[in-house]
C-alpha positions as CSV (number, residue, x, y, z in Angstrom):
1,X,251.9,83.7,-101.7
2,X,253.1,87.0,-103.1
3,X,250.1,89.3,-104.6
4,X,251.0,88.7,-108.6
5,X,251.3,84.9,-108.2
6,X,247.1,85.1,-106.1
7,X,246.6,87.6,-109.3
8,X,247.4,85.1,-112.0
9,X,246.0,82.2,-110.3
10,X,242.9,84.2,-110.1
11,X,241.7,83.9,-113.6
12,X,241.0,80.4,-112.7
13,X,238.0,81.5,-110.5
14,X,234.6,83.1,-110.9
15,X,234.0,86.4,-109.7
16,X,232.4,85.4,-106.3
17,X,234.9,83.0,-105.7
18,X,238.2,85.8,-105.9
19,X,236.1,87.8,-103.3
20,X,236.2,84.4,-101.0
21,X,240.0,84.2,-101.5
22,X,240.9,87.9,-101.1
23,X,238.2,88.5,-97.8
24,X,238.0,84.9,-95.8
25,X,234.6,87.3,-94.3
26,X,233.0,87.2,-97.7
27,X,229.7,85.5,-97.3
28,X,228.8,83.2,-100.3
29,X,225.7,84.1,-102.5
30,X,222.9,81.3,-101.8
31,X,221.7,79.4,-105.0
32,X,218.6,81.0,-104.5
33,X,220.1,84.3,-105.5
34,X,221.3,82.7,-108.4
35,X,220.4,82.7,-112.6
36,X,218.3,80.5,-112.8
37,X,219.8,78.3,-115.5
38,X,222.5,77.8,-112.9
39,X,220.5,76.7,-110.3
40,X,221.2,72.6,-110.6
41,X,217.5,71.8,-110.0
42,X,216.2,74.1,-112.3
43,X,219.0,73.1,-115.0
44,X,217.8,69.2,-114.5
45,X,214.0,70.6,-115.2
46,X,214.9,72.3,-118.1
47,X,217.9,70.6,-119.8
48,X,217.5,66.8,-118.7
49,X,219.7,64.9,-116.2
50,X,222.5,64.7,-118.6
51,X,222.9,68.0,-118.3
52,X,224.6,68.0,-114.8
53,X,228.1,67.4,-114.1
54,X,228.9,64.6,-111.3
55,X,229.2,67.8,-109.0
56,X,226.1,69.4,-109.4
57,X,224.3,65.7,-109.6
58,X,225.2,65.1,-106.2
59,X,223.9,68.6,-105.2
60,X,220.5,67.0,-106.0
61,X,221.1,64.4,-103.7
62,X,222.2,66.6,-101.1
63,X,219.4,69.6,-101.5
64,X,220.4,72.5,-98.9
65,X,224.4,73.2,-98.6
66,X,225.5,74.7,-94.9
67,X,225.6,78.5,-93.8
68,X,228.7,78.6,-95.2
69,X,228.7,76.6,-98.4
70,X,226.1,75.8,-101.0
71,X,225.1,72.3,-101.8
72,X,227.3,72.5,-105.1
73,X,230.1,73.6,-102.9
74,X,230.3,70.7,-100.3
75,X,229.4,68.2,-103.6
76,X,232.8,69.5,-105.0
77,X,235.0,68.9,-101.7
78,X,233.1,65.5,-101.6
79,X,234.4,64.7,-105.1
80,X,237.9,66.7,-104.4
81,X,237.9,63.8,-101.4
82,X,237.6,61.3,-103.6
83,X,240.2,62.4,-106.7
84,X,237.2,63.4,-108.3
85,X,235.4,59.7,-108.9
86,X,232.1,58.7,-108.1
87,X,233.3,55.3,-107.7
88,X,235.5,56.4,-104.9
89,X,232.3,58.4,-103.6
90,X,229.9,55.4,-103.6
91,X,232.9,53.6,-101.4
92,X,233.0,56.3,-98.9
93,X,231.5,55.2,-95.2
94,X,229.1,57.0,-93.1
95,X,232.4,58.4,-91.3
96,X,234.1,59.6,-94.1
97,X,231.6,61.6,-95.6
98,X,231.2,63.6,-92.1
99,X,235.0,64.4,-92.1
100,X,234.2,67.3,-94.4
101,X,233.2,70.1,-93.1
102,X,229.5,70.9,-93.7
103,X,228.6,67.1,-94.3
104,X,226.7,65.7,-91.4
105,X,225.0,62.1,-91.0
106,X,221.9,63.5,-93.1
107,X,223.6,64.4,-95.9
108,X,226.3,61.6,-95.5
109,X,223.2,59.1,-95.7
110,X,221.7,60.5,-98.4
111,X,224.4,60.3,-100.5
112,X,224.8,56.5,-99.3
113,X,221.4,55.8,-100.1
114,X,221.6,56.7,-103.6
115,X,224.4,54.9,-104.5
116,X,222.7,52.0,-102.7
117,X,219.9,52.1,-105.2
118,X,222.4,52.4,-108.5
119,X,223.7,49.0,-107.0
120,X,220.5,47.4,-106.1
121,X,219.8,48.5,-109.8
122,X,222.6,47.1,-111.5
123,X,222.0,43.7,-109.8
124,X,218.5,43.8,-110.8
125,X,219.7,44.5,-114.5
126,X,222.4,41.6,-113.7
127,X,219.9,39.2,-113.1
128,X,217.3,40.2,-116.0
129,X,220.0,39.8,-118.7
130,X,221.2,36.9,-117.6
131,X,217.6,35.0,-115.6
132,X,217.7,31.3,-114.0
133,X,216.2,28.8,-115.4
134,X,215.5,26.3,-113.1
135,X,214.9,22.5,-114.6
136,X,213.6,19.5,-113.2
């Protein structure tokens, strides 16, 4: 890639993340170094779950990122996995999820776990809209 192409596509990334592409060396900023209002936990306080994009919800789930990633890092290459769909997420086995790199079977079960309970949920709201009556 020649230097005014990486210059142009540049302006498509946040300071820190330019110095990741021009020095593969460059050591990411932890989210505790942060502003707070961009810390995903702190936004969720603050601002409501709502507030969180699909990425930084699954940053929840998964709490600490890797030493080389933050945990709203590996949530986007989870979603980049998955053409960006939770749906395609919450189908994703135990080996899957440790295919990317800084995803082990902790994290990998975590996120399993919580789309376990959306669907034990959505059974449970299944069954109250629509209850069986049982006659003799």
């Amino acid at each position: 890639m020649d230097k005014n192409n990486n210059e142009s596509n540049q302006s498509h990334y946040a300071f820190w993340e330019i110095k990741k592409i021009n020095n593969p060396s460059y050591k990411h900023l932890p989210m505790s170094g942060w502003c707070k209002d961009d810390q995903p936990r702190y936004k969720m306080l603050s601002k409501g779950k709502g507030s969180l994009s699909d990425a930084e919800t699954l940053c929840v789930i998964l709490g600490a990122g890797s030493s080389n990633a933050t945990s709203l890092d590996l949530a986007k290459k989870i979603l980049q996995s998955a053409n960006n769909s939770l749906a395609e997420v919450s189908r994703m086995s135990l080996t899957d999820l440790t295919r990317i790199k800084g995803i082990g079977p902790a994290k990998a079960l975590s996120i399993i776990a919580a789309f376990e309970i959306g669907r034990r949920r959505n059974v449970c709201e299944v069954m109250l809209q629509n209850p069986v009556i049982l006659t003799t």
